[in-house]
C-alpha positions as CSV (number, residue, x, y, z in Angstrom):
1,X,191.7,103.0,53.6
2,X,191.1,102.5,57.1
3,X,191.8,98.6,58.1
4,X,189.8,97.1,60.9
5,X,191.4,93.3,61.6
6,X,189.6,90.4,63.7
7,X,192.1,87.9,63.5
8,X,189.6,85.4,65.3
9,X,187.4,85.5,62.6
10,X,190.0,86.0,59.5
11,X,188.3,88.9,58.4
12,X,189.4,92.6,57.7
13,X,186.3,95.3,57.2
14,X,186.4,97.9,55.3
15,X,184.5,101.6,54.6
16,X,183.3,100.0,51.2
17,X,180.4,97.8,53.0
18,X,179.0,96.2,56.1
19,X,176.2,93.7,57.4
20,X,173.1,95.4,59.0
21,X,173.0,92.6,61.6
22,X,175.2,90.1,62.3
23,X,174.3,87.4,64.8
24,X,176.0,88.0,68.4
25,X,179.6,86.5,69.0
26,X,179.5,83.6,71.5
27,X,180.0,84.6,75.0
28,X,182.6,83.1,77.0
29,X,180.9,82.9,80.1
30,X,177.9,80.8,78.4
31,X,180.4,78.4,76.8
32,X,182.5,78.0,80.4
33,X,179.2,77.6,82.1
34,X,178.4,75.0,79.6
35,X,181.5,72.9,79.7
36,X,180.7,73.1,84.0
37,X,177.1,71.6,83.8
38,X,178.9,69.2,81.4
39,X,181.5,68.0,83.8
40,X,179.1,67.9,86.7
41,X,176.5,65.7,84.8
42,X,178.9,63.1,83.4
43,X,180.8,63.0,87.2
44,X,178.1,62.9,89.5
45,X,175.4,61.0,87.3
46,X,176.3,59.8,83.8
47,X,179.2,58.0,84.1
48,X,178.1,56.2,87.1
49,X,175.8,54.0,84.2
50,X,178.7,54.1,81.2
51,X,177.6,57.4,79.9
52,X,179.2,60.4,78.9
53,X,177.6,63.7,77.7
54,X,179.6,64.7,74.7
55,X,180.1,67.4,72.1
56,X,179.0,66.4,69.1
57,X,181.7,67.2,66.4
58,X,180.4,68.0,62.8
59,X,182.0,65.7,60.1
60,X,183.8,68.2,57.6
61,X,182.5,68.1,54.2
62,X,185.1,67.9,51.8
63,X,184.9,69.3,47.9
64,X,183.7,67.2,45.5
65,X,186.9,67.3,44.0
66,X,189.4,65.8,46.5
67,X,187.4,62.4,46.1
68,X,185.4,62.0,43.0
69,X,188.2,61.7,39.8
70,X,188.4,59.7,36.6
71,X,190.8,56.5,37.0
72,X,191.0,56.3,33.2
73,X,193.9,57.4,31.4
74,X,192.0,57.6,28.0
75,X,189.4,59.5,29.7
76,X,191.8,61.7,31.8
77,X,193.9,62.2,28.2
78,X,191.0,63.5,26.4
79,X,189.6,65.7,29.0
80,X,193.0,67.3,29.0
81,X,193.2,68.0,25.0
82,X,189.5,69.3,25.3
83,X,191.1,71.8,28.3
84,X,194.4,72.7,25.8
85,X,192.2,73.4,23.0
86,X,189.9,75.5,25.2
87,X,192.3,77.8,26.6
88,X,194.4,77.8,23.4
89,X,191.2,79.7,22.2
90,X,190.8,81.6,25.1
91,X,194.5,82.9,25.5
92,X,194.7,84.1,21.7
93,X,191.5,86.3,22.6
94,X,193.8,88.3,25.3
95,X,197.4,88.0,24.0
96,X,198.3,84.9,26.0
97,X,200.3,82.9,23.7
98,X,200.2,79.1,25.5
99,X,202.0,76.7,24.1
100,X,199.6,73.2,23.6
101,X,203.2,71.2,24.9
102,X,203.6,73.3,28.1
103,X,200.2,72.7,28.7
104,X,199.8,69.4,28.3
105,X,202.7,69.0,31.0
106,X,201.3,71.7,33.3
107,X,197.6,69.9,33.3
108,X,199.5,66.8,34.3
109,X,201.5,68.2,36.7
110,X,198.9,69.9,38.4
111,X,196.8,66.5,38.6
112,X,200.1,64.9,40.3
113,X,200.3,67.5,43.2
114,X,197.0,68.2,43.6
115,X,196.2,64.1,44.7
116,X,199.3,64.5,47.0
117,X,196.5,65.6,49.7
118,X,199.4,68.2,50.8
119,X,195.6,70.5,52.6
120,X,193.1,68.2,54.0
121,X,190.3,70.3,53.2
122,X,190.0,73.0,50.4
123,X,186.7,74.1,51.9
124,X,187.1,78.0,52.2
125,X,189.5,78.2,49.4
126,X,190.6,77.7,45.7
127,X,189.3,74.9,44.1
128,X,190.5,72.4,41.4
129,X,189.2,74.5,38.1
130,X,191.1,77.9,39.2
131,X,193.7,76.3,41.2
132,X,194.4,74.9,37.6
133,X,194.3,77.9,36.0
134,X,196.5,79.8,38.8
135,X,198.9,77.1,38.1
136,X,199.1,77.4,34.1
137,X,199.2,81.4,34.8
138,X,202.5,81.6,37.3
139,X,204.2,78.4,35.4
140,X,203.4,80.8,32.1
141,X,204.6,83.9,33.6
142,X,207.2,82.5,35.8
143,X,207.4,85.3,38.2
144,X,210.6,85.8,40.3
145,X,208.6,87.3,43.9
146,X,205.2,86.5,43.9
147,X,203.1,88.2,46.7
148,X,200.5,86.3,48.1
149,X,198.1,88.3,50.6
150,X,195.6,84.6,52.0
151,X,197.2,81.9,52.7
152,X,194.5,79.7,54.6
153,X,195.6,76.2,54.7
154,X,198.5,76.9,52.3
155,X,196.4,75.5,48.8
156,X,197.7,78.6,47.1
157,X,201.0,78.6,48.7
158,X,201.8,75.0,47.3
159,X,201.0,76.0,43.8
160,X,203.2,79.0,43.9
161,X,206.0,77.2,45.6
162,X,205.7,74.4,42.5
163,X,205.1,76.4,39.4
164,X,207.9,79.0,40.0
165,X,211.7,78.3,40.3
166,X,213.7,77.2,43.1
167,X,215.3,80.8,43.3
168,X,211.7,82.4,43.2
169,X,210.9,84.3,46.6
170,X,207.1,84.2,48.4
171,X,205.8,86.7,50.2
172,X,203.2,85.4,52.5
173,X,200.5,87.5,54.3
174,X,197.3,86.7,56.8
175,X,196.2,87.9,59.8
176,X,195.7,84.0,61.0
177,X,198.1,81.7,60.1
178,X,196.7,79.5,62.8
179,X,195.2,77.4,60.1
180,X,198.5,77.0,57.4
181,X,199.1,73.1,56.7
182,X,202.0,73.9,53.7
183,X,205.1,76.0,54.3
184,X,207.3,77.0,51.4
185,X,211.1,77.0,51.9
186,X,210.5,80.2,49.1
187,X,208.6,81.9,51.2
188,X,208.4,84.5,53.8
189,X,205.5,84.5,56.2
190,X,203.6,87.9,57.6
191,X,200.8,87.2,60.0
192,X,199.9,90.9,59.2
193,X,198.1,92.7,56.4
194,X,200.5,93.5,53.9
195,X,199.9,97.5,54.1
196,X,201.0,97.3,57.7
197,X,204.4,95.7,56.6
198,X,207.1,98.4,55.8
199,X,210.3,96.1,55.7
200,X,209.7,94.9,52.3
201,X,209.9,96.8,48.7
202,X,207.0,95.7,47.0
203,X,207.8,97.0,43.5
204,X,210.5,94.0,43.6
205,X,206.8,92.0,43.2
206,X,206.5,90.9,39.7
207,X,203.2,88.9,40.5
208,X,200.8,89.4,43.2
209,X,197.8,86.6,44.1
210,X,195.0,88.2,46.5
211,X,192.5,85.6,48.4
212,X,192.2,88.0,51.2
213,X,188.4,89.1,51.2
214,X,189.7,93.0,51.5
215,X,188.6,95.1,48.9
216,X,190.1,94.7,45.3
217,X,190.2,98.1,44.3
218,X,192.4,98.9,47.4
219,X,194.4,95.8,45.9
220,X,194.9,97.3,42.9
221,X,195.7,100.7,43.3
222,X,198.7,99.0,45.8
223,X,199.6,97.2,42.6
224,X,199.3,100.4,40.7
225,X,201.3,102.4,43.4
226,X,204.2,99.5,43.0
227,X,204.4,98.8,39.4
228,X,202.8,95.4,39.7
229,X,201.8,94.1,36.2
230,X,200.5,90.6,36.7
231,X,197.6,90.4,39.5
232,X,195.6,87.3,40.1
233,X,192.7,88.4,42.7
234,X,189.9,85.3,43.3
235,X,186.3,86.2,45.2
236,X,185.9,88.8,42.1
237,X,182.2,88.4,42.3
238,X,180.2,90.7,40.0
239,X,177.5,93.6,41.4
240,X,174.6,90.5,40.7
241,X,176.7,88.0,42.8
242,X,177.7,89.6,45.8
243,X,175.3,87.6,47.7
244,X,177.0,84.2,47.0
245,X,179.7,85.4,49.0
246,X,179.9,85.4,52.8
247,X,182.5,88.3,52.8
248,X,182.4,90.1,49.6
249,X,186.2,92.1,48.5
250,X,183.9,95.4,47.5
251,X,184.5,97.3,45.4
252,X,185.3,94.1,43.3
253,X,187.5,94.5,40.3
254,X,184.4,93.5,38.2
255,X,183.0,96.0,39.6
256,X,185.6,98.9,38.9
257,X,185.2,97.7,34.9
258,X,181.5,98.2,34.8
259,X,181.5,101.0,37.1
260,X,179.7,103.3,34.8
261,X,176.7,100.5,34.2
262,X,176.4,99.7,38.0
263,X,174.5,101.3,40.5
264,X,177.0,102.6,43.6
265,X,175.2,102.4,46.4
266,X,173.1,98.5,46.9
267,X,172.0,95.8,49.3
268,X,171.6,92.0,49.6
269,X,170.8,89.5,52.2
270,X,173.5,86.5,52.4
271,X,172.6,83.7,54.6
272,X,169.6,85.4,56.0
273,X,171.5,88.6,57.2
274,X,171.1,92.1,55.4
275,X,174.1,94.4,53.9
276,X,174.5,97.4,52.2
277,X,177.7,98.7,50.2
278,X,178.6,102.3,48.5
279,X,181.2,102.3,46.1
280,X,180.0,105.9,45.0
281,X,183.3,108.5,44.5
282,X,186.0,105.8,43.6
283,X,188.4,106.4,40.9
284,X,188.6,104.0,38.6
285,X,190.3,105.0,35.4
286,X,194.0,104.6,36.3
287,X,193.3,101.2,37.4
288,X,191.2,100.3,34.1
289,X,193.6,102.0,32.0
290,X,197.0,100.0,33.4
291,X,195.3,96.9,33.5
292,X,193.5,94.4,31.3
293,X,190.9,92.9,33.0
294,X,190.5,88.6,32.0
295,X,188.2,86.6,33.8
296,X,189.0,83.4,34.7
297,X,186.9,80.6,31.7
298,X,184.6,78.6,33.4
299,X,186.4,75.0,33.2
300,X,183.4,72.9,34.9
301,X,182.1,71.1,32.0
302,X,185.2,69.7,31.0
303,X,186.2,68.7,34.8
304,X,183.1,68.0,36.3
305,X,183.8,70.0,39.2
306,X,182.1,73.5,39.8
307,X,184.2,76.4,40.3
308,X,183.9,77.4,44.3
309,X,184.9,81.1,43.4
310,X,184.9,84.3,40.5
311,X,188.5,84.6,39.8
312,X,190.6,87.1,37.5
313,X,194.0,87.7,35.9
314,X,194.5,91.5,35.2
315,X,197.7,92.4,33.1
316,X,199.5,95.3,32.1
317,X,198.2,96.7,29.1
């Protein structure tokens, strides 16, 4: 695969799918011509009266989840059971054998860090629902070297760094870390993408987490080169929801396991700007066979919060 990195815009394209038409980047000059005709106006006539031409900041808008939360313990208590029981169900179905206990204690320890307001704003990456379930996965596995290709604002990174143990190593990759507001003693940070990082041996990776927005299947057939049997990949939107998702990881790994049901070569329009994807000529089978492919259960109607991304546990069969 051939990468293609623009570490101003966090994004990394791929031959899998591009936009028709994107809308032009700002151009410096217009934005230093600006900020001149601003100075000059608020110097030589605004300020002269008590005003001042400014830039007007948009206020961010936070999920729903990092203000809006029960205050009841009988409430907060019940929802929890109703959780345990659900993925009691919901691990026997794929051979996950959670313990109702541990999960009690995860569910509550989860709540406890996530209102430590550790990321000011989760906006652009995993929310509460599937950073739960993240959590309950890594405290069930309890990987020794997790790699995590997205780090963001470090959301991710925190639950890693608290569900594993203190001897646990983190390997941390994106091509901005401009942005990172949590940094793990157990981790080491890359601001590369992972494939152009040679220093490391990556079948020592006994659990690898992708946020990344670069295509899955290349994902996967890394974790397949490297022996990597626990993968966690988020943004695994299906071939009907591709155009919820501003920059879609295609060929998706819902995708590669209804390959033979899907058409190969589509479109879409996402926020008013057309695309187009071929995923014809992939090879899918070693992928499907290794792995056992688990959506992430929808946890909304017992939290109240929707789920801000299609995430996915695959395991080795």
């Amino acid at each position: 695969m051939r990468f293609k990195i623009d570490k101003t815009k966090s994004i990394t394209h791929n031959d899998y799918w591009r936009y028709e038409f994107r809308k032009p980047n700002s151009n410096p000059l217009l934005a230093r011509l600006k900020r001149i005709f601003k100075f000059i106006i608020n110097s030589l006539l605004l300020n002269k009266f008590g005003f001042r031409l400014v830039q007007v900041q948009k206020t961010p808008s936070f999920k729903t989840e990092q203000w809006s939360f029960t205050n009841n313990k009988e409430i907060l208590f019940l929802r929890n059971q109703r959780i345990v029981d659900h993925l009691i169900n919901f691990g026997f179905e794929f051979g996950l054998n959670f313990e109702k206990a541990q999960l009690h204690k995860n569910i509550e320890r989860y709540d406890e860090i996530f209102r430590m307001g550790k990321i000011s704003d989760l906006n652009g990456g995993m929310g509460y629902n599937n950073g739960l379930l993240l959590y309950i996965i890594l405290t069930y596995f309890n990987p020794q070297v997790v790699l995590e290709s997205g780090v963001w604002r470090g959301f991710t990174t925190f639950l890693i760094d608290d569900a594993t143990q203190d001897s646990s190593k983190i390997f941390c990759f994106d091509i901005n870390l401009d942005r990172k507001e949590f940094t793990s003693n157990k981790a080491s940070y890359f601001e590369s993408d992972l494939s152009l990082v040679d220093e490391i041996d990556f079948r020592l990776v006994d659990f690898a987490f992708f946020d990344d927005h670069v295509s899955i299947y290349e994902r996967l057939l890394f974790c397949l080169e490297n022996s990597i049997e626990i993968v966690v990949v988020d943004d695994d939107v299906a071939i009907t929801q591709v155009h919820s998702d501003g920059w879609p990881p295609i060929p998706t790994a819902s995708m590669l396991y209804d390959y033979d049901n899907i058409p190969k070569q589509f479109g879409w329009t996402a926020r008013g700007v057309s695309a187009s994807a071929n995923i014809s000529g992939i090879k899918v089978n070693d992928i499907c066979e290794f792995y056992n492919y688990i959506p992430f259960p929808n946890l909304a109607k017992y939290t109240g919060y929707k789920d801000s991304s299609y995430s996915s546990l695959l395991m080795k069969r």
